[in-house]
C-alpha positions in Angstrom: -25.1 39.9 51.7 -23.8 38.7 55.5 -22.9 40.8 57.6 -19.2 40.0 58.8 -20.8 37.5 62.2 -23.1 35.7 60.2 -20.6 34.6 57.7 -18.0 33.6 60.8 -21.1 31.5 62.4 -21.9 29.8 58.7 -18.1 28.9 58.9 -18.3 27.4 62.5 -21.3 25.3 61.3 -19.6 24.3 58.0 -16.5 23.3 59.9 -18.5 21.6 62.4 -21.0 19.6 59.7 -17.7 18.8 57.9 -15.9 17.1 60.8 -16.7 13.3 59.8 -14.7 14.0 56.6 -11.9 11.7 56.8 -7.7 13.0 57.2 -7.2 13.2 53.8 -10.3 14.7 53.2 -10.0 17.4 55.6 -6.2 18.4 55.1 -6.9 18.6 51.1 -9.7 20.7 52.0 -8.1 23.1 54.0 -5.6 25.9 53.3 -2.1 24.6 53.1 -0.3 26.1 56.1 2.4 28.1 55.4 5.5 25.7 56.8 8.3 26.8 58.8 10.8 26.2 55.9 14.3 27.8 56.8 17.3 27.5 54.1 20.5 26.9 56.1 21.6 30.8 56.1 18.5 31.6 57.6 18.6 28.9 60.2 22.7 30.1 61.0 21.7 33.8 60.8 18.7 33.0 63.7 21.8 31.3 65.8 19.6 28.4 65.6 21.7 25.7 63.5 23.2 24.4 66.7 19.8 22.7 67.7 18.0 22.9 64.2 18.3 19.4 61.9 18.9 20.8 58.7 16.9 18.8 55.9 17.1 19.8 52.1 14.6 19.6 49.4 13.0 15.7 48.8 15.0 15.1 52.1 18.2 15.4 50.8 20.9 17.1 53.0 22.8 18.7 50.4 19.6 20.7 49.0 19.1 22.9 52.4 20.9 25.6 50.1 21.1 26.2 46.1 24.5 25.4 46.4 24.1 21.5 47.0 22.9 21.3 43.2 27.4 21.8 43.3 28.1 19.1 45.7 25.2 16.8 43.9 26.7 16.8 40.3 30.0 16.6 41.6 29.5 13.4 43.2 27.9 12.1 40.2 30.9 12.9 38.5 33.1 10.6 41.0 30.8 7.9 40.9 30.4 7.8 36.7 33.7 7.7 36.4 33.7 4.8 39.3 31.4 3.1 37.6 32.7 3.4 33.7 36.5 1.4 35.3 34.1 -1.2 36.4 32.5 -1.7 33.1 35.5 -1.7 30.9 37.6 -3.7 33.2 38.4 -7.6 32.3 38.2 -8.4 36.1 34.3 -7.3 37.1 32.3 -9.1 40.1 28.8 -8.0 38.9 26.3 -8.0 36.1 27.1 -6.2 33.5 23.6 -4.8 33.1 23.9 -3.8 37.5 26.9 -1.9 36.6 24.8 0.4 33.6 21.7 0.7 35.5 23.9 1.8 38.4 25.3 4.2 36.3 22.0 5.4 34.8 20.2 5.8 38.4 23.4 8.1 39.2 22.8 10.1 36.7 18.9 10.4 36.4 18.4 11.1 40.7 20.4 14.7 39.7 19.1 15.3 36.4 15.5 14.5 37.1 15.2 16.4 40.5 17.2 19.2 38.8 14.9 19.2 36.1 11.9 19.2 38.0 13.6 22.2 40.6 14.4 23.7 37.4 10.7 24.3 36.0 8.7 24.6 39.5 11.2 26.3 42.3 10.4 29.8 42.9 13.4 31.0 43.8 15.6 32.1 41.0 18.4 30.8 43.0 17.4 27.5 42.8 16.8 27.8 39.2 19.8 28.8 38.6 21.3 26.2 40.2 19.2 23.3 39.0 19.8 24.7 35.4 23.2 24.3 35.9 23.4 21.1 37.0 21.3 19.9 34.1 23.4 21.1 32.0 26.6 19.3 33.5 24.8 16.0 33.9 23.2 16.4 30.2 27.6 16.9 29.2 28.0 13.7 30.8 26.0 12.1 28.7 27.0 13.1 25.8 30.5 12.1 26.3 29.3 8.7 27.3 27.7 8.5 23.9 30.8 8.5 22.7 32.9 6.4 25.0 33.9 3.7 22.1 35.2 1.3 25.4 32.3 1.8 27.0 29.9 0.5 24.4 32.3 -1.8 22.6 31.5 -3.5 26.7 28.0 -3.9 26.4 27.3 -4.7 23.0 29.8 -7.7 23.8 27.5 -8.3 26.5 24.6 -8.3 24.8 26.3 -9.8 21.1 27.8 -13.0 23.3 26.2 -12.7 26.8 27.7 -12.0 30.3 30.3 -14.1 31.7 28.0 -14.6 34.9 24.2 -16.1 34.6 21.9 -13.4 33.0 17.8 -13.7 33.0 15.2 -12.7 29.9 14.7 -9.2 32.1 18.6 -8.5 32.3 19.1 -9.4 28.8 15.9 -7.1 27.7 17.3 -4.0 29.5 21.0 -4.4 28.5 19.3 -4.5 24.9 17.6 -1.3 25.7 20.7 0.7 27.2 22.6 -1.0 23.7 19.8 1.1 21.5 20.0 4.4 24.1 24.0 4.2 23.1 23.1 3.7 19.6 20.9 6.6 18.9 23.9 8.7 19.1 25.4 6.6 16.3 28.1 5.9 18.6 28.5 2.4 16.5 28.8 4.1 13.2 31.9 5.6 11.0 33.5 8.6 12.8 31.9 10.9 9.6 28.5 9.9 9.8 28.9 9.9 14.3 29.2 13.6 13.1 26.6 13.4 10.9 23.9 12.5 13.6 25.1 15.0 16.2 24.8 17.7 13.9 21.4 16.4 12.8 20.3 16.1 16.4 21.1 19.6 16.7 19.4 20.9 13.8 16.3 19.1 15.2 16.6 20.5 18.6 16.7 23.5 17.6 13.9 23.8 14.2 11.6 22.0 16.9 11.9 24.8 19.0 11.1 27.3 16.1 8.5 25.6 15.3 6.6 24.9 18.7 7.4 29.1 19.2 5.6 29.9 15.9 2.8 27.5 16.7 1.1 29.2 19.2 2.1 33.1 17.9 -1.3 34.9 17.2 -1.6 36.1 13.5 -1.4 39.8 13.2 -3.5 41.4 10.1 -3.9 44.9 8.9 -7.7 46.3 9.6 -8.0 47.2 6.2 -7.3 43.6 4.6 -10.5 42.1 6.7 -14.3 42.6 5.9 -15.8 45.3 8.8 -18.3 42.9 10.2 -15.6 40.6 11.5 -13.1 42.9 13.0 -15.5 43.3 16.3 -14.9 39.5 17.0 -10.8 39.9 17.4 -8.4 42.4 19.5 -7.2 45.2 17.8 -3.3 46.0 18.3 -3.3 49.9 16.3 -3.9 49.1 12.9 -3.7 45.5 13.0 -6.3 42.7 14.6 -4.8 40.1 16.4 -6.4 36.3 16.1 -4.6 34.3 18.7 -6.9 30.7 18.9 -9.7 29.3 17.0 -12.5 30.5 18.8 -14.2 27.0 18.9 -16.6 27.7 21.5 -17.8 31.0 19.9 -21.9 30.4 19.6 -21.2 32.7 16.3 -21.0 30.9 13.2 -18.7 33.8 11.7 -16.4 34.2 14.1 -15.8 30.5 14.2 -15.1 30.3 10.3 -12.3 33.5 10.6 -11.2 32.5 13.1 -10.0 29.2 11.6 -9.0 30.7 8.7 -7.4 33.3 9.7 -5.2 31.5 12.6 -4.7 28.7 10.4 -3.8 30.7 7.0 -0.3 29.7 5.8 2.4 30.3 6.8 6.2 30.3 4.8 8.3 30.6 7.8 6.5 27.4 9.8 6.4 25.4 6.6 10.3 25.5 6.4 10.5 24.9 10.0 8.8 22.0 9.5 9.6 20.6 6.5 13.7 20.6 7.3 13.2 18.7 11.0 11.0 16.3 8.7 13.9 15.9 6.3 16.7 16.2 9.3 14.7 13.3 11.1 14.4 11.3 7.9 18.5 11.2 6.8 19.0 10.8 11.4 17.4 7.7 10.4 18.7 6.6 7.6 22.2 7.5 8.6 21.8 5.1 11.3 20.4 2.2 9.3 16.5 2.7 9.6 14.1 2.8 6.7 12.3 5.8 8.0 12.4 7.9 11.3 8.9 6.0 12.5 10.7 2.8 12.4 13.4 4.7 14.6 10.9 5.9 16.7 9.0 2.7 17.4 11.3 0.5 18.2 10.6 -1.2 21.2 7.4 0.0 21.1 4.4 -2.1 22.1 3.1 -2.3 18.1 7.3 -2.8 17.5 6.6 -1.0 13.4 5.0 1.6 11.8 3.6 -1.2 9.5 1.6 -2.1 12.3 0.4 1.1 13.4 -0.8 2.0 9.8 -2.9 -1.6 9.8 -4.6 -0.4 13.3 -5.4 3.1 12.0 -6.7 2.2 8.6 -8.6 -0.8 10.5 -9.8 1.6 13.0 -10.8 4.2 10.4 -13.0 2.0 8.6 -14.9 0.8 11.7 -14.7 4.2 12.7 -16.4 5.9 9.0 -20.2 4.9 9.3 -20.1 5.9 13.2 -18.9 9.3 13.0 -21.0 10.0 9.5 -24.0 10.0 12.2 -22.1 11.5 15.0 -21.7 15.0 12.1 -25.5 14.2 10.6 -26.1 15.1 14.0 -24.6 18.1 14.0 -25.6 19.3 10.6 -29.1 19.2 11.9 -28.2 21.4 14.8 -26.3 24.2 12.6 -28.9 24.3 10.6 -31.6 24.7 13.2 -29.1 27.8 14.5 -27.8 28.7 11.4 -30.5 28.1 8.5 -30.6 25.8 5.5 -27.6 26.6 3.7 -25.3 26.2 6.6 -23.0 23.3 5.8 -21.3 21.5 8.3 -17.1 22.0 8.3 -14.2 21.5 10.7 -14.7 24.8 12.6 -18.1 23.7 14.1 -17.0 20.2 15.3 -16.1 21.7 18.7 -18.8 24.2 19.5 -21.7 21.3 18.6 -19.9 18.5 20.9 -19.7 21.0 23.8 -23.3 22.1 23.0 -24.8 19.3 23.0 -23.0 17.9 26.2 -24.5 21.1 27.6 -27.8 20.6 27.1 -27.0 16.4 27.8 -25.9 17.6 31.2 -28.8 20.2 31.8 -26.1 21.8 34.0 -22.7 24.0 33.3 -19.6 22.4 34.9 -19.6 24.6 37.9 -23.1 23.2 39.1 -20.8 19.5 39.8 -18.2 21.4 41.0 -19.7 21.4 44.4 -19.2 17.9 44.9 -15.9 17.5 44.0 -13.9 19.1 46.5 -10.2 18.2 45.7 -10.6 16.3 49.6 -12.9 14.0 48.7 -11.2 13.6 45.3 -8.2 12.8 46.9 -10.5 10.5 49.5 -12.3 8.7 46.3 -8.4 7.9 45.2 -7.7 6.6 48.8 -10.5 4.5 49.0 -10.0 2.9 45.1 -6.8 2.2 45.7 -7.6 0.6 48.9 -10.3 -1.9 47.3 -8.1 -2.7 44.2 -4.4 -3.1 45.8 -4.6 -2.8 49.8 -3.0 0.7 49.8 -3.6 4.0 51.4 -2.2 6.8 50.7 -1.2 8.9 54.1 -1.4 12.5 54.2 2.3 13.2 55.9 3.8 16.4 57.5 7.0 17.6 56.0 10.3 18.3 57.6 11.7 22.0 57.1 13.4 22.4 53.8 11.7 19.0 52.3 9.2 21.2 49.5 9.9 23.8 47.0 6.6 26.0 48.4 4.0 25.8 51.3 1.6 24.2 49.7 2.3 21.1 48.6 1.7 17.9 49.9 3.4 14.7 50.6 1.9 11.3 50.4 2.9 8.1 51.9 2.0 5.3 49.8 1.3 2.1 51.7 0.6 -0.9 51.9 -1.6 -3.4 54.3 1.5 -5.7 54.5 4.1 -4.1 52.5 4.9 -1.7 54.2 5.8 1.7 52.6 6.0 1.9 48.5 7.1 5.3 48.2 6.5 9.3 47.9 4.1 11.3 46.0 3.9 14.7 46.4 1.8 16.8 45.3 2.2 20.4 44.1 -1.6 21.1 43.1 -2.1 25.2 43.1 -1.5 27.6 40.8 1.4 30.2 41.5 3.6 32.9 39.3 5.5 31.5 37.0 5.0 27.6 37.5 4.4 25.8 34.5 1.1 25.8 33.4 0.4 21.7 32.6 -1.0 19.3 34.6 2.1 16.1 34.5 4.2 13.7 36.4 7.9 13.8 37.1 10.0 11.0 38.4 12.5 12.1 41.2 13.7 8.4 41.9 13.0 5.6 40.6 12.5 2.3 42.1 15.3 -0.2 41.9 16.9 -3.9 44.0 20.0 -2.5 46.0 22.9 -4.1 46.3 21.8 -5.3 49.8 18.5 -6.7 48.7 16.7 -3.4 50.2 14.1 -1.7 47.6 14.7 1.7 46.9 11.5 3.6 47.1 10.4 5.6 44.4 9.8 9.1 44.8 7.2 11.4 42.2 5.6 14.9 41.8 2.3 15.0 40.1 1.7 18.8 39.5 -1.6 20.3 38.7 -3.4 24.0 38.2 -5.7 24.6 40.4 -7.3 27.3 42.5 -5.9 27.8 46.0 -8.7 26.9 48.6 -10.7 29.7 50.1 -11.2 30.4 53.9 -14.9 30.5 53.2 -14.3 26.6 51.1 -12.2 24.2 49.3 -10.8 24.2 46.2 -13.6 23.1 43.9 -12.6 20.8 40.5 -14.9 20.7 37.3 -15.3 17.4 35.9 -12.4 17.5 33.7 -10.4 18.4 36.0 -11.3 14.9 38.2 -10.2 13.4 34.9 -7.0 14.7 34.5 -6.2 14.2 39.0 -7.0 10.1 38.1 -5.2 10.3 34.8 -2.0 11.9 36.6 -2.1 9.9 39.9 -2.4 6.6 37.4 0.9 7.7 36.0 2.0 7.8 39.9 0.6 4.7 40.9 2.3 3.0 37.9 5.4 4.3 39.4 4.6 2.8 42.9 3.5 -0.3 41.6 6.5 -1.0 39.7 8.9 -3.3 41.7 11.4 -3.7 39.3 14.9 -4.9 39.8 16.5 -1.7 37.9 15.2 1.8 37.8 15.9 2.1 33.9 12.7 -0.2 33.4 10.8 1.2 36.5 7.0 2.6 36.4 6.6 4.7 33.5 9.8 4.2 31.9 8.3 2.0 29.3 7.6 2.6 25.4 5.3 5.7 24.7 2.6 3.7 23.8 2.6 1.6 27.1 3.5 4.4 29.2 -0.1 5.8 28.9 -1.9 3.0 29.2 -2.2 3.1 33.6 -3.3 6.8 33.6 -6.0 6.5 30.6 -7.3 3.4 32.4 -7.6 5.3 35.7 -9.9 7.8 33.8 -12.1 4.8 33.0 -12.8 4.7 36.9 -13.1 8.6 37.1 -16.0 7.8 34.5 -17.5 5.1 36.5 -21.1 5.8 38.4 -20.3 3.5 41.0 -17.0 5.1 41.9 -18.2 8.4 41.7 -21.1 7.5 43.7 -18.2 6.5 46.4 -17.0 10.4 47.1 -18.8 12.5 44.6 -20.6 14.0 47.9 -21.7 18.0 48.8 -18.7 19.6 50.1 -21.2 21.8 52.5 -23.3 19.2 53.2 -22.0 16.0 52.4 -24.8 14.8 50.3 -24.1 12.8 47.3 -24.5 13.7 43.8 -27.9 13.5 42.9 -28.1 10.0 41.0 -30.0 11.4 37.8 -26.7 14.3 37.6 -24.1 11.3 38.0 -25.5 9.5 35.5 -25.7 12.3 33.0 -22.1 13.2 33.7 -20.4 10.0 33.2 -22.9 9.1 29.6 -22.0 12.8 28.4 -18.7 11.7 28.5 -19.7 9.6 25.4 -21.0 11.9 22.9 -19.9 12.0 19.6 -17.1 9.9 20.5 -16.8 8.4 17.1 -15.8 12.0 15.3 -13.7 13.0 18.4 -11.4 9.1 18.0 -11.8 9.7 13.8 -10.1 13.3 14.6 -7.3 11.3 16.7 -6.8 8.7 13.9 -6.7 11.4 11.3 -4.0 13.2 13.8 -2.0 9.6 13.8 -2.3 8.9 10.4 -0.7 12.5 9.3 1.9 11.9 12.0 2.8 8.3 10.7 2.7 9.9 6.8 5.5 12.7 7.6 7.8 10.6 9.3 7.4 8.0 7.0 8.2 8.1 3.6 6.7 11.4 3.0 9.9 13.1 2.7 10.6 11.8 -0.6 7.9 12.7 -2.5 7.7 16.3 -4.3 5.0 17.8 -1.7 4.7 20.5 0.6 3.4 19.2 4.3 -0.1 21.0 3.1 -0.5 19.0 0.2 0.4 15.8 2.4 -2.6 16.8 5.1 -5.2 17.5 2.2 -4.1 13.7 1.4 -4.3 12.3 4.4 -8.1 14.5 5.7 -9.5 12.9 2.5 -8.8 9.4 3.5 -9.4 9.3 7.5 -11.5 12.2 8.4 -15.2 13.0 7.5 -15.2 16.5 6.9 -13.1 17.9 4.1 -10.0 20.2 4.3 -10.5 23.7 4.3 -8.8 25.6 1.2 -6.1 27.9 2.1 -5.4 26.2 5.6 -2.9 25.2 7.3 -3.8 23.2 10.4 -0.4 21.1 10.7 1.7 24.2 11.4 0.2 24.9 14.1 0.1 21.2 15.4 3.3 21.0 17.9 2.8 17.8 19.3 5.0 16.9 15.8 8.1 18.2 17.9 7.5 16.2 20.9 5.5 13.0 19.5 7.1 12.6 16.2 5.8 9.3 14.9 4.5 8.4 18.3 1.0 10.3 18.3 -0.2 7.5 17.3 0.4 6.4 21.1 -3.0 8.2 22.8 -5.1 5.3 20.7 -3.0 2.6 21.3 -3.3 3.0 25.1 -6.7 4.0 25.0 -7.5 0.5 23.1 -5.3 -1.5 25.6 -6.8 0.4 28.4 -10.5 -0.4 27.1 -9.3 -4.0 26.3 -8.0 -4.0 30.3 -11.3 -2.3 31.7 -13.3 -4.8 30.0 -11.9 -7.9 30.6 -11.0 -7.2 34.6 -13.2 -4.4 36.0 -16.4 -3.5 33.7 -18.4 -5.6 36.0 -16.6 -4.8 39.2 -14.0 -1.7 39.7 -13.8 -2.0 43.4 -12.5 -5.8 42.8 -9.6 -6.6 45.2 -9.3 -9.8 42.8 -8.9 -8.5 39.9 -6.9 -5.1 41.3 -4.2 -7.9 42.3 -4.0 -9.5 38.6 -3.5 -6.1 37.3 -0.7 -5.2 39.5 1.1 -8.3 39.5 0.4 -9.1 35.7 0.9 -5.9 34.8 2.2 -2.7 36.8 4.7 -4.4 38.7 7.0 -5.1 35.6 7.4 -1.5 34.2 9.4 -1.8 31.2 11.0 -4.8 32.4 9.6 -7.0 29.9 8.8 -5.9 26.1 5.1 -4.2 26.3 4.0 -5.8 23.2 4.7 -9.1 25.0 3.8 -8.0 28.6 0.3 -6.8 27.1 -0.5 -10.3 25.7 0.4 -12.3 28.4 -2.0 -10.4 30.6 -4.8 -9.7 28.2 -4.1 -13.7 26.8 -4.4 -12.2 23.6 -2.5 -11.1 20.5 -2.1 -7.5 19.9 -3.6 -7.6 16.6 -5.0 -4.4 14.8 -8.6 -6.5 14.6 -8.0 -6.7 18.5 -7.5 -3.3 19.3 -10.0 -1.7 17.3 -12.4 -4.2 18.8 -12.5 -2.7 22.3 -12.5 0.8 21.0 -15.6 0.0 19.0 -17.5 -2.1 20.9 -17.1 0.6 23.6 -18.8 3.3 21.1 -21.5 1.2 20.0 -22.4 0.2 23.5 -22.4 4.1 24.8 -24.0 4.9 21.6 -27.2 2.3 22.0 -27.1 3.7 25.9 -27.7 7.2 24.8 -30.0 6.4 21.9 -32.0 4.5 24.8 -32.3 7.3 27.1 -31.5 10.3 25.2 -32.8 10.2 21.5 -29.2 10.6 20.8 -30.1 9.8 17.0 -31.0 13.3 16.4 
């Protein structure tokens, strides 16, 4: 070990070998500073307020204390009420459409940035606060989605059209604020209005059931268990408790209880379940749709869950020979570990993939973690962004007040000639009690102002990672690059977008559009020659030895054929419950068993439950379906524009222009094909998801023996 000098003079030299990082390197590599970031009774109990500029949280003046959440909602208030005279009344001057997403950007700029303070603030105050005003602004709404005058306005609108000159992008967003009004069932019979606010209700609050009970651990008595498992689970007194599926246990045993065990039936989840399926069914029907999934994708970028069904059972077939040899290969290695009796099944898909992308990789995660310090992660964003679209993103001090916590950052995104696009800030370390998910949240959206100025868009992208060391920076794994690239897409996408109203803006698109920017950002994440661009020693600043950056980025690919079947299986089940599966005579188990036999290639596991434990029901219903879609579009869009070239200022432009900068201005279905100049066609899709596999797969097989 060093003695206490020789670790300060190893520092000096580090800092010293370090100095031609760039700005953003260096201040995402250092320890965040703890700001100076008085609230307003700390500034007046210093006497200091007669010299101090007060600035609240995301700059706004009425955030320097918890109680502006108070002033905020109550203005919103003022101008909703404002702005509902102007719609109804026979002598308007503007745009119908202005008028609503005036309304709507009123609204969202308190409710989103109370929603985010809500979930991330540390101060309980502030919570408290935010809560609060959530909760007043989500009242609003609700009694706008019942304001008869209100709506009868619009749909005239959007029945007959505006009495001054509307474009296709005004008439496509006063269509989508029409079918936000009309969820509510605001357009129906006062008895069946009813009808769907109790249903909504019921939904809200089985989903929440549900999504608790998911992730419970199952308790069992000692005595009901065989002795030679009980070693592999915690013991609570008499009981064991099995809280996960173990998939990376190397023991064979442990992997099989665990799955059965944590997966084992369960009354209580099933009728949870089954009632939001049957809830979500009449919601639909009650307000005129065949099923909940044609509810659910409307406006969608595959418009039917017709569609969908055509791209997963096209998908599935393609997909059936490929991930037959994907599992060959893993039968072979269970029974090298396991003997030859040891057949294959659902619990072993996980261990085997991350086995064999073990041994692929000839290193653990942690020996890549060296060069990719979250600096020159952030510098390998910088410097992409700068070759595709001519924008940097500017490291920029904060005022006090401006951030929730000392450690975030701010970003300045812009532009060579633009000028500034907007804010992202980023709130990337683990603390107490922050939510533990890696996600985006809009605080403003872009819009046009009524004086022709842009309003900037403002975002948070939130991560979990490990506060730097003095000794070093924070250090990411290499899924944890993925998910920084897959996050900042989302932000970009909000940048990007210059749309005229905020209700379309960035990643306020359909589901299955929404995803498409941040799963094509983890295409370049998986590129050599963009890792190759800060992939570099964060001691030394040595590049990634070429033979480890080429085994990351191909290990990426293994078995990717049984880990998309497993996502199209996932889909398929989704698209079965909220389709018509609520009026046959089956439980939701009998309905999985159905669905496992047709699009996966291992078979169910008797006296399992997997779906009840499967909460991305609650929040995806009908829409899981959306990870593929986007991955497909995403492939399509790395292929065609930047497989051969993803530094290309070229092609970065067409993307932007022909793509990000609409948001969900125009319908994604059509925006998609007037970029890609193709249909979107379920032969189409699955074409750039398979010819991706089989040209990975013929890559490994060249260098690796992947065959087995």
């Amino acid at each position: 070990m060093l003695r206490p000098c020789q670790t300060f003079t190893n520092y000096i030299l580090l800092k010293r070998r370090v100095s031609t990082w760039s700005p953003l390197t260096n201040a995402f590599n250092t320890r965040p500073e703890k700001r100076i970031n008085f609230t307003k009774s700390e500034v007046v109990g210093m006497r200091l307020c007669s010299s101090f500029e007060q600035f609240g949280l995301f700059g706004r003046p009425e955030l320097t204390t918890h109680e502006g959440f108070y002033v905020l909602k109550e203005r919103a208030i003022f101008k909703t009420d404002d702005l509902i005279e102007e719609a109804t009344s026979p002598n308007r001057s503007r745009k119908m459409v202005i008028i609503f997403d005036e309304l709507s950007d009123t609204l969202c700029k308190v409710a989103d940035l109370s929603e985010f303070i809500r979930l991330a603030h540390p101060a309980s105050n502030y919570c408290t606060a935010a809560e609060d005003a959530c909760i007043t602004i989500s009242g609003i709404v609700e009694k706008l989605n019942t304001h008869k005058k209100l709506y009868n306005a619009l749909k005239t609108v959007v029945d007959n059209g505006d009495q001054f000159e509307t474009s296709d992008v005004d008439k496509h967003v006063a269509k989508l604020f029409l079918f936000d009004f009309e969820q509510s069932g605001i357009h129906l019979q006062e008895d069946a209005r009813q009808r769907v606010v109790f249903l909504n209700d019921c939904i809200l609050q089985l989903g929440q059931r549900f999504m608790a009970g998911a992730v419970h651990p199952r308790r069992i008595s000692r005595n009901k268990l065989p002795s030679a498992i009980l070693p592999f689970f915690a013991s609570d007194g008499e009981n064991i408790l099995v809280s996960g599926l173990y998939a990376d246990s190397a023991n064979n045993v442990a992997r099989e209880a665990a799955y059965r065990l944590f997966l084992y039936p369960d009354e209580q989840q099933e009728q949870f379940l089954s009632e939001m399926l049957k809830c979500r069914n009449e919601l639909a029907t009650v307000c005129g749709f065949p099923t909940y999934a044609h509810r659910a994708l409307n406006a969608s970028t595959v418009e039917t869950p017709e569609m969908v069904d055509m791209f997963l059972d096209a998908l599935n077939e393609q997909l059936r020979p490929r991930a037959a040899k994907d599992f060959s290969i893993m039968q072979k290695m269970k029974t090298s570990e396991c003997g030859v009796d040891a057949q294959l099944a659902a619990w072993d898909t996980p261990y085997f993939t991350s086995s064999l992308k073990r041994k692929y990789l000839q290193a653990s995660a942690s020996e890549f973690s060296p060069y990719f310090s979250l600096g020159s992660c952030m510098e390998g964003l910088n410097l992409l962004m700068n070759s595709l679209f001519g924008i940097s993103l500017r490291n920029t001090e904060m005022e006090p007040g401006e951030s929730w916590y000392h450690d975030i950052y701010k970003l300045a995104v812009e532009h060579e000639t633009e000028g500034l696009l907007g804010y992202i800030y980023c709130d990337f370390f683990e603390r107490q009690g922050k939510p533990n998910q890696d996600c985006h949240f809009t605080i403003q959206g872009g819009k046009v102002l009524p004086d022709g100025n842009f309003q900037n868009p403002i975002v948070v992208v939130m991560l979990n990672l490990t506060q730097p060391r003095w000794s070093g920076p924070t250090l990411l794994t290499p899924s944890m690059v993925d998910n920084l690239f897959h996050e900042m897409g989302h932000a970009m996408h909000s940048m990007l977008a210059r749309t005229e109203y905020q209700h379309v803006t960035g990643t306020r698109c359909s589901t299955d559009f929404a995803e498409v920017p941040s799963v094509l950002m983890e295409y370049f994440a998986n590129d050599p020659r963009v890792l190759r661009s800060f992939a570099k020693h964060f001691q030394t600043q040595e590049p990634m030895p070429e033979s480890m950056l080429e085994r990351l980025c191909m290990s990426k690919h293994l078995f990717a054929a049984s880990e998309m079947q497993l996502q199209v299986f996932y889909s398929a089940l989704d698209q079965v419950y909220h389709g018509s599966y609520t009026k046959d005579a089956e439980n939701t188990t009998r309905a999985l068993q159905r669905v496992q036999e047709k699009y996966y290639g291992l078979p169910y596991v008797e006296n399992t439950a997997w779906q009840l434990r499967f909460s991305h029901l609650v929040g995806y219903g009908a829409k899981y379906y959306s990870y593929l879609i986007s991955r497909a579009i995403a492939s399509w869009i790395w292929q065609t524009y930047f497989e051969r070239d993803p530094f290309s200022r070229t092609e970065g432009e067409t993307y932007r222009r022909g793509c990000l900068a609409y948001g969900g201005g125009i319908p994604s279905r059509l925006l998609v094909s007037n970029f890609l100049g193709r249909e979107i066609t379920p032969a189409n899709l699955t074409s750039s998801l398979i010819s991706e596999i089989d040209t990975y797969t013929e890559r490994l097989r060249h260098v690796n023996n992947y065959s087995g």
